[in-house]
Structures are given as C-alpha cells and as structure tokens.
C-alpha positions in Angstrom: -29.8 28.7 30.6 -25.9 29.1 30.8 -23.6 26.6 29.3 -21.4 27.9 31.9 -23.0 26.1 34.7 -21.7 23.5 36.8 -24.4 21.1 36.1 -24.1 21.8 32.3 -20.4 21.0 32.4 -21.2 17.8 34.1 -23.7 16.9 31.4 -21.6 17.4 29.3 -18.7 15.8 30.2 -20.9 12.5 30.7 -22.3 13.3 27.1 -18.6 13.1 26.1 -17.4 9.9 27.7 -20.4 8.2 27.1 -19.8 9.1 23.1 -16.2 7.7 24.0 -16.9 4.8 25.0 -19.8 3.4 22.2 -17.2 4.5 19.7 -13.9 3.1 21.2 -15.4 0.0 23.2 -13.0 -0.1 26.2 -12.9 -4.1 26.8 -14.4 -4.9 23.7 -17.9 -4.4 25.7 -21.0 -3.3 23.9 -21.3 0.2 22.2 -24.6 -0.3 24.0 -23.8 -0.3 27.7 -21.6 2.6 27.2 -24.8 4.8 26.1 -27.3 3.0 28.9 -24.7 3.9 31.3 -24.6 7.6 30.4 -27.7 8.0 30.2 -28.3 6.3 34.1 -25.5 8.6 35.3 -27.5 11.5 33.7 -30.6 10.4 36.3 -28.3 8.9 39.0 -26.1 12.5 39.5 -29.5 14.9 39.3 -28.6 16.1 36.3 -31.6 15.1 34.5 -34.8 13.8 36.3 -36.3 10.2 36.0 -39.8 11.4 34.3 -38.0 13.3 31.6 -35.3 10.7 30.9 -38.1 8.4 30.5 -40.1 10.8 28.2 -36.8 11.0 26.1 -37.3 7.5 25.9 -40.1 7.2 24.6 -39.4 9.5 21.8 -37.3 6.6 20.2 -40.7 4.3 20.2 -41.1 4.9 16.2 -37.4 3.8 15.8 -37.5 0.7 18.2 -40.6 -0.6 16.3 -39.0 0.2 13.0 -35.9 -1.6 14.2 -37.7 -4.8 15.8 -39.6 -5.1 12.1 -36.5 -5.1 10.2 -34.2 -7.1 12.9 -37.4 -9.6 12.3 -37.2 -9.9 8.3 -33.4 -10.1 8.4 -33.0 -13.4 10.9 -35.7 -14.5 9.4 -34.6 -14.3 5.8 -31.0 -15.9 6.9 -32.6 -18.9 9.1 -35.0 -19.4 6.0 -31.7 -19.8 3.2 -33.0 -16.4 1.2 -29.4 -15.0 1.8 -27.7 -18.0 0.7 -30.0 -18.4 -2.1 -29.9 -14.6 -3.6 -26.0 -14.7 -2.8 -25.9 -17.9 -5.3 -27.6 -15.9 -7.8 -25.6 -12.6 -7.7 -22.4 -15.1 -7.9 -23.3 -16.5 -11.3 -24.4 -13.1 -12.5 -21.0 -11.6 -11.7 -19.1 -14.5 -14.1 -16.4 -15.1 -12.5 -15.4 -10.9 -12.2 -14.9 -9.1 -8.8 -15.1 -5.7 -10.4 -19.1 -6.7 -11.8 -19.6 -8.1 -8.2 -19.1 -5.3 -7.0 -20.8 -3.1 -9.2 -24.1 -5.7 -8.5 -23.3 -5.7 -5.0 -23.2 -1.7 -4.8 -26.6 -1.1 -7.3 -28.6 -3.7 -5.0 -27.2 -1.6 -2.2 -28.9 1.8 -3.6 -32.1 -0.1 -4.2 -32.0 -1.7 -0.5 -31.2 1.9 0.9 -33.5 3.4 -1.2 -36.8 1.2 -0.9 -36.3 -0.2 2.7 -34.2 2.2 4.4 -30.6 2.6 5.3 -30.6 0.6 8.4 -32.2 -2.3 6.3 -29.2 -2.1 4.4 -26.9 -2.9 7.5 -29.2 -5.1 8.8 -30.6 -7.0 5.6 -27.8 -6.7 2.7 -24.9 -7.1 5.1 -25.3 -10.9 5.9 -26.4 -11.6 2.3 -23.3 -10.4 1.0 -20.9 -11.8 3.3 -22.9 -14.9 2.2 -22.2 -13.8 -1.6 -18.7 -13.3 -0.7 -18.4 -16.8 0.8 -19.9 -18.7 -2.1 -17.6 -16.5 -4.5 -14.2 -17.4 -2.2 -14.1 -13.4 -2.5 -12.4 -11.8 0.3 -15.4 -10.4 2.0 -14.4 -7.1 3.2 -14.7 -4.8 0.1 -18.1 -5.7 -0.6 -19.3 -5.2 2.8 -18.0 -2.1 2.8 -20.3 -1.2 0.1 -22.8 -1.8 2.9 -21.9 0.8 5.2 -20.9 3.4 2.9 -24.0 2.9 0.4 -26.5 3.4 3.3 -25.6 6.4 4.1 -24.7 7.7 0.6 -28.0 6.9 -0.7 -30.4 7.5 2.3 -31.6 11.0 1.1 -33.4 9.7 -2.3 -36.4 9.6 -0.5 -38.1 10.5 3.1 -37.8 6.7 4.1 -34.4 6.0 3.1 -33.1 7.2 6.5 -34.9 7.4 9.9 -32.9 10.6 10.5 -34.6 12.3 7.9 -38.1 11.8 10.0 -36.4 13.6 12.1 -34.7 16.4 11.2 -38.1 17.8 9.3 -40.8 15.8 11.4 -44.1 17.9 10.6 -42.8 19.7 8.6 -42.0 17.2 6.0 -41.8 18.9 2.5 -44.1 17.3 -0.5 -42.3 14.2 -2.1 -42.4 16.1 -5.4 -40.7 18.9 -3.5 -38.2 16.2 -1.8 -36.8 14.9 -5.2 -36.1 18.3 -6.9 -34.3 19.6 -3.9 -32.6 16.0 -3.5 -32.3 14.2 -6.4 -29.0 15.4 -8.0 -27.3 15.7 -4.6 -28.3 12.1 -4.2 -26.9 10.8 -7.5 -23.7 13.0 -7.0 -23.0 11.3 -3.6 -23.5 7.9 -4.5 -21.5 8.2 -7.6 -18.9 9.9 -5.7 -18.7 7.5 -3.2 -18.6 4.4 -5.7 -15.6 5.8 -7.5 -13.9 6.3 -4.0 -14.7 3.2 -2.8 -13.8 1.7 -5.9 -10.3 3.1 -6.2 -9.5 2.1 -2.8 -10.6 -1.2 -3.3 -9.4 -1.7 -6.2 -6.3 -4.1 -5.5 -8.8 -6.6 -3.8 -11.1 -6.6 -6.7 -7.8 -8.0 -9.1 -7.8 -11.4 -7.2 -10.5 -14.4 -9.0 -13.6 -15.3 -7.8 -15.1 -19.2 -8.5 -17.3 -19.0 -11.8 -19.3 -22.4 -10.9 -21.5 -22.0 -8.1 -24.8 -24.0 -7.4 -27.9 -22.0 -6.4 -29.5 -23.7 -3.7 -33.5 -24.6 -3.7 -35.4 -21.7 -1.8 -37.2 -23.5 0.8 -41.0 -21.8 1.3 -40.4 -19.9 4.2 -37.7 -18.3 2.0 -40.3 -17.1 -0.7 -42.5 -16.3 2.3 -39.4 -14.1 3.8 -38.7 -12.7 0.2 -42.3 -11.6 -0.3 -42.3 -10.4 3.4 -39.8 -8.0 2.6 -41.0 -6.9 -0.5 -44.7 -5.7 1.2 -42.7 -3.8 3.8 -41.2 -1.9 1.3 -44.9 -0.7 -0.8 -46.0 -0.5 2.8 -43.0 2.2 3.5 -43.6 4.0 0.6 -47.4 4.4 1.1 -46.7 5.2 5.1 -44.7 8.1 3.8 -46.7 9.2 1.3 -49.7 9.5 3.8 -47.6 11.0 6.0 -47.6 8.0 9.2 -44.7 7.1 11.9 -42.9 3.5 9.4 -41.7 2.1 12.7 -45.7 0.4 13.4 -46.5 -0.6 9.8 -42.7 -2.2 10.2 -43.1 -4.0 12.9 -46.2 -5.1 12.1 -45.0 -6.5 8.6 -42.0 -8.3 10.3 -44.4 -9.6 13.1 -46.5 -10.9 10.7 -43.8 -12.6 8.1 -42.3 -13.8 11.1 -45.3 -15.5 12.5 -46.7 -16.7 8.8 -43.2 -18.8 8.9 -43.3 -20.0 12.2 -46.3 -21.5 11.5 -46.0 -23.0 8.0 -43.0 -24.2 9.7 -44.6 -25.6 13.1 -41.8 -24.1 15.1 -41.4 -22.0 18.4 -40.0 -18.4 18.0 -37.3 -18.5 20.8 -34.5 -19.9 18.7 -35.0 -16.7 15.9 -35.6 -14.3 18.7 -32.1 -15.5 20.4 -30.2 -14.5 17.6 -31.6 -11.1 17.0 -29.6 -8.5 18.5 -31.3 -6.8 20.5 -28.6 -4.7 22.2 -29.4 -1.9 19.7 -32.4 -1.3 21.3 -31.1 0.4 24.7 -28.1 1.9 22.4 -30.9 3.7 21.0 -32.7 4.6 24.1 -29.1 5.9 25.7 -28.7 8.2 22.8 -32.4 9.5 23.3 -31.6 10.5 26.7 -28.1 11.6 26.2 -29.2 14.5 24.1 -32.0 15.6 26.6 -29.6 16.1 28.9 -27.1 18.5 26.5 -31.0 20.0 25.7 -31.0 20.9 28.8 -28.0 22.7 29.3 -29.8 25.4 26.4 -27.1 24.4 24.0 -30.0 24.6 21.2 -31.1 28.2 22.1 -27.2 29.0 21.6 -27.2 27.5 18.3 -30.6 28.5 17.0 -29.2 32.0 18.1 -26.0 31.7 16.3 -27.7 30.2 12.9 -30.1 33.0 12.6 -27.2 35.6 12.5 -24.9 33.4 10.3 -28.4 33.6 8.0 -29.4 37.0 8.8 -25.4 37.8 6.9 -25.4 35.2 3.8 -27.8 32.2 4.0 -25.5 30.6 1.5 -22.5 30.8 3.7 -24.9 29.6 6.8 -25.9 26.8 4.6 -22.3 25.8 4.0 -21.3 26.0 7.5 -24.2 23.8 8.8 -23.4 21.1 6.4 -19.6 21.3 7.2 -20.0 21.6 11.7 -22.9 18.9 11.4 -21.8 16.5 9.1 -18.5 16.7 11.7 -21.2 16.4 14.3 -22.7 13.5 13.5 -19.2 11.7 13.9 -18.5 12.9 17.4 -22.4 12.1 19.2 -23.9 9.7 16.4 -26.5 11.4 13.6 -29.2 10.1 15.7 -28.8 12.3 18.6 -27.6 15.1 16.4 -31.1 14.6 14.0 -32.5 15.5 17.2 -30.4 18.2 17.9 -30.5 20.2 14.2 -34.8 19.4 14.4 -35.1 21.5 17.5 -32.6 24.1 16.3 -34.6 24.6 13.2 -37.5 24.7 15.3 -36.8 27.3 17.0 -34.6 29.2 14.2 -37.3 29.2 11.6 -34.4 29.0 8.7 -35.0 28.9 4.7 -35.1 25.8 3.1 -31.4 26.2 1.9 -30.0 25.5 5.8 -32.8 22.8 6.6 -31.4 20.7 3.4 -27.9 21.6 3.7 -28.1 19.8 7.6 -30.3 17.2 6.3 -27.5 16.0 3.3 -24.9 16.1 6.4 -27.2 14.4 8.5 -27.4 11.5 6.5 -24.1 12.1 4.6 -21.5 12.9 7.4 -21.6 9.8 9.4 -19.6 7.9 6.2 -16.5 9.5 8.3 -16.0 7.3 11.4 -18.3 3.9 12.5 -20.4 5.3 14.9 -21.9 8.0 12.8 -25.2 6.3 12.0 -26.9 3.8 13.6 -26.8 2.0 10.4 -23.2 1.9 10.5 -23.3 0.5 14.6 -25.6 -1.9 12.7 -23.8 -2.9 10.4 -20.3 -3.6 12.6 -23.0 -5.9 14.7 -23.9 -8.0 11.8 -20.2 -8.2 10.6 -19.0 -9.2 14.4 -21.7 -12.3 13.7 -20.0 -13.2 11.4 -16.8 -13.1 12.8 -15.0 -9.7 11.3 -14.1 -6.8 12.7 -13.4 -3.6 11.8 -11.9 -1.1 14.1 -12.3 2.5 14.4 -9.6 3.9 12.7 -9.4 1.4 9.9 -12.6 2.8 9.1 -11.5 6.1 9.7 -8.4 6.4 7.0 -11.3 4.9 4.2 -13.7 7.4 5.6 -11.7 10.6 5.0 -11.3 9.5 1.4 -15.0 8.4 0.6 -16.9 11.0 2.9 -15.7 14.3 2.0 -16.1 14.5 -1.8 -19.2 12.7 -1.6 -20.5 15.4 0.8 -18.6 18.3 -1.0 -20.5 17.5 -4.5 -23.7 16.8 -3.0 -23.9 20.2 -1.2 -23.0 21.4 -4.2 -25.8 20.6 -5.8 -28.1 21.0 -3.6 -27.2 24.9 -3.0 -26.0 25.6 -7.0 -30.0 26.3 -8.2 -31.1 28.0 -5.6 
C-alpha cells in the first residue's frame, strides 16, 4: 500500500493533530478526548472501518485491566491513610536533609518501577510523595519529578516493569535469565545517569530545610489491608511473567479483591472510591489503540520493516543505533504506547537480530523521559499531580527532559551494544 495515497495522507494528518492535541491540551481539555476524537474521525471519514477500529480496541484489553487493578490499589491506599502514613516515615528517615529525601525518594522509586511496574509508579508513588513533600514543608516538585523520570529510567530491569515491553517482544519474550544479561547494565547506567541529572538540576531546591519533627500517623486496618494488597500484586506480577501470562487480569483481579476486602471490613459502598479514580485514561488508551491502526493501514510498517532490513543487511550495529535514536524520538511525537505497537509489528515482519529488537526496546521505554506525553506513565503521572493541584506544562518538562533523557539513553545503548 502507497503512503502516497490520499486516504493515507488523511490518516495521517488526523494521526498528527490528534497527537497535537493530547500533548498541547487546547483549552486545558483532556489529553483523552483529543485521542477518542481521532480515533472517531478515523471511523467517521472512511478511513478506517468500525469492525477493525473496534478490534484495535480490544487489543488494549490487557492494559485497561492492568490499569483498573492499579487505579484500584492507588485510591485505595490514599482514602485508607497508607500514603500519609509511609510519607510520615520516609520524613523522619530523611532527618531533616532534602538531599537524603531525595535519594529515599528516588531508591523507592526504582523498587516501585521495578516490582510493580512503571505506571504504578505514576499512579502509586506520585501521591505518596507529594504527601511526603507536604509533611516535610519540601517544595514538592523536585521529588515528584523523580516520579516521572524514574519510571521510565528503570522500566527495562525486568519484563514487567513497563507494559511496553509486553509489547514490543509479545511471544517472543526472551528467557528472564536472557532478559537480565542483555539488560541489566543498561538499566543501572540509565538510572544512574538520570539521578545525577536530575540531581544537578535540582539541586538549588534541595539547599532549602525541611521540618525534622514529624508525627507518623496510626495506620488504620484498611491501610495494612491496602499495604499488603499491593505487596501480593507485586509476587503475583513476577510469577505472571515468569509463567509467561497477560498481568493486566491477575492485576485487576488483586485490586478487585483488596478493594472489595476493604470495603467490607469497612461496611462502605464503593461509589465514593470509584468517583475519584480517573478513569479518563481508559479511552486515552483506546484512542491511541486505534490511532495506530489507522497509520497500519496506510503500510507504513512494511516501509519500515523494508528499510530496517537493509540498514541491517549493511552494519547491524549502525541499524541498531539508528533504531534507538528515530524511536526513542518516536515515542515523543505519538506516545511509546502506539509506537510499542508500531516497532512489534516491524520486527515482526523484519525478522532482525537481537541487537535491533533491544536497541528499540531501551528507547521504547527510555525515550519518552524527553517530553510528557511519551509514556502513558508520564500522562499518568501529570493526572495525579493535576489532583493535587500542580501543573506542569509541556515545555517546562521539555528544557529538564533534553538534559536527563539523552545521556541516560546514550550510556544505556551503550551498554547494551558494547558486548555484543
């Protein structure tokens, strides 16, 4: 299929102002209607029909669950105080220093990432330390930057630290053994890299004092419930990748569960939680799905399957390098979600060496620490900061991001492609 085509161009173009408008927000409106909107122009011009738009769909249902199971343990673990409560704690173990704050706030952010995912990290950490920040009288903002940098940074340690990384290999998921000795050195390069930046930069917030006294509240039961409910989702994560399963059931069905062992300890009626959750991600999502079966449909992943297996065929290395460079820029301009999808089916049909498939893989994950719609994690994480009252626009995160991103993604690459 031509890209030349007037229905291609049109895709395209819908593609592009669709992309437009989740990252700039004309009228302050949700990234989310921006993408539904796309995606019912897509259907509405004849550009894509209804049955595959709603096949596209339903290719999101693994990340809709996850994201429902961890929407559920996060609400849950604020209206239940464990936020407040964990905040109180890191405050006293931080003595009175921003600089070991933030240090304790950025390890906790690696373990989060690590264990539970990167969009836990957004979803779960972020409120928690905006409530550390708040008990501290710590500005809050470097801190939760930690948050969106961190979940990216460190969401290639493992196969379930990012969703994305479920996509780009789906079956053909390598061994976890496999996964650390390809991954493990880029991963502590990146994160380290990306403390120091973020350190540096923040580094004139982190001279001002922080309180030294601050009184850890009791944790209520459905606290210990919500701590212990987060805790079995993240064995139950491990194990579902180990064995190879979809996390987004075994999520849901963990925050379904914690959810409902609260409620009724608690004798209360879900609608009040369930209010707060914010469940505009969920079409955002769904938008994106069908946004990039439209461009699929234009052939733009035969050209590039094409185009990678002759950048291979001439020096893998220098294919390798230019996958991580175009798709980590990539993942800035359409989301890493949609371009996840995008790299899969491209090495689907390319059939490339390991060296490409991890190269996209560290950009994947890595890239999006450029702009704030680069990861759903990221979209995430400017939701829960907007609850609370903070915003952070587009090119504020931009200047940080070309400081923290590209050494981060440099080094990693680096060694990643240095043994082979």
């Amino acid at each position: 299929m031509s890209l030349l085509t007037d229905g291609a161009a049109a895709t395209w173009g819908i593609a592009a102002l669709a992309t437009g408008g989740v990252i700039l927000r004309p009228w302050r409106l949700p990234e989310a209607i921006w993408a539904v909107i796309g995606a019912v122009a897509l259907v509405g011009f004849g550009l894509l029909p209804g049955t595959d738009a709603l096949a596209a769909i339903a290719k999101g249902a693994d990340v809709y669950l996850f994201l429902i199971g961890m929407m559920l343990l996060a609400e849950l673990a604020r209206t239940e105080g464990l936020f407040d409560w964990a905040a109180a704690i890191a405050a006293r173990k931080a003595r009175g220093s921003a600089s070991r704050l933030f240090g304790l706030t950025y390890v906790v952010g690696i373990i989060v990432t690590v264990f539970l995912s990167n969009d836990a990290t957004a979803v779960v950490l972020t409120p928690a330390v905006y409530a550390v920040a708040r008990a501290t009288g710590a500005a809050p903002l470097p801190y939760l930057l930690i948050c969106a940098f961190i979940a990216n940074a460190a969401s290639f340690v493992l196969p379930i630290s990012n969703p994305a990384n479920l996509v780009v290999f789906g079956s053909q998921m390598p061994p976890l053994l496999t996964w650390l000795s390809w991954f493990a050195l880029p991963s502590v390069l990146a994160i380290g890299a990306t403390f120091v930046a973020l350190r540096l930069t923040q580094a004139k917030a982190l001279r001002a004092p922080i309180a030294t006294e601050v009184t850890v509240p009791a944790l209520p039961p459905g606290g210990h419930m919500a701590a212990w409910g987060l805790g079995v989702t993240a064995v139950v994560l491990l194990l579902a990748s180990g064995f190879g399963l979809d996390l987004g059931l075994p999520t849901a069905l963990a925050g379904l569960a914690t959810t409902a062992a609260v409620l009724l300890h608690r004798r209360a009626a879900p609608w009040g939680l369930l209010r707060r959750i914010s469940w505009e991600v969920l079409p955002l999502v769904a938008g994106l799905f069908v946004l990039v079966e439209g461009l699929d449909r234009t052939g733009v992943v035969h050209v590039l399957a094409v185009a990678l297996q002759d950048a291979a065929a001439r020096s893998v290395d220098g294919a390798a390098w230019g996958t991580g460079a175009i798709v980590a820029v990539a993942t800035n301009l359409m989301n890493n979600l949609p371009a996840g999808l995008i790299v899969q089916s491209t090495l689907g049909q390319a059939s490339m060496p390991p060296q490409i498939a991890g190269a996209a893989l560290i950009a994947i994950d890595l890239g999006p620490n450029l702009s704030v719609t680069g990861s759903l994690a990221t979209i995430l994480w400017l939701v829960a900061l907007r609850r609370e009252g903070i915003e952070v626009g587009a090119l504020q995160f931009l200047r940080l991001g070309l400081v923290v991103m590209p050494p981060a993604l440099l080094l990693a690459l680096v060694g990643f492609l240095l043994p082979w």
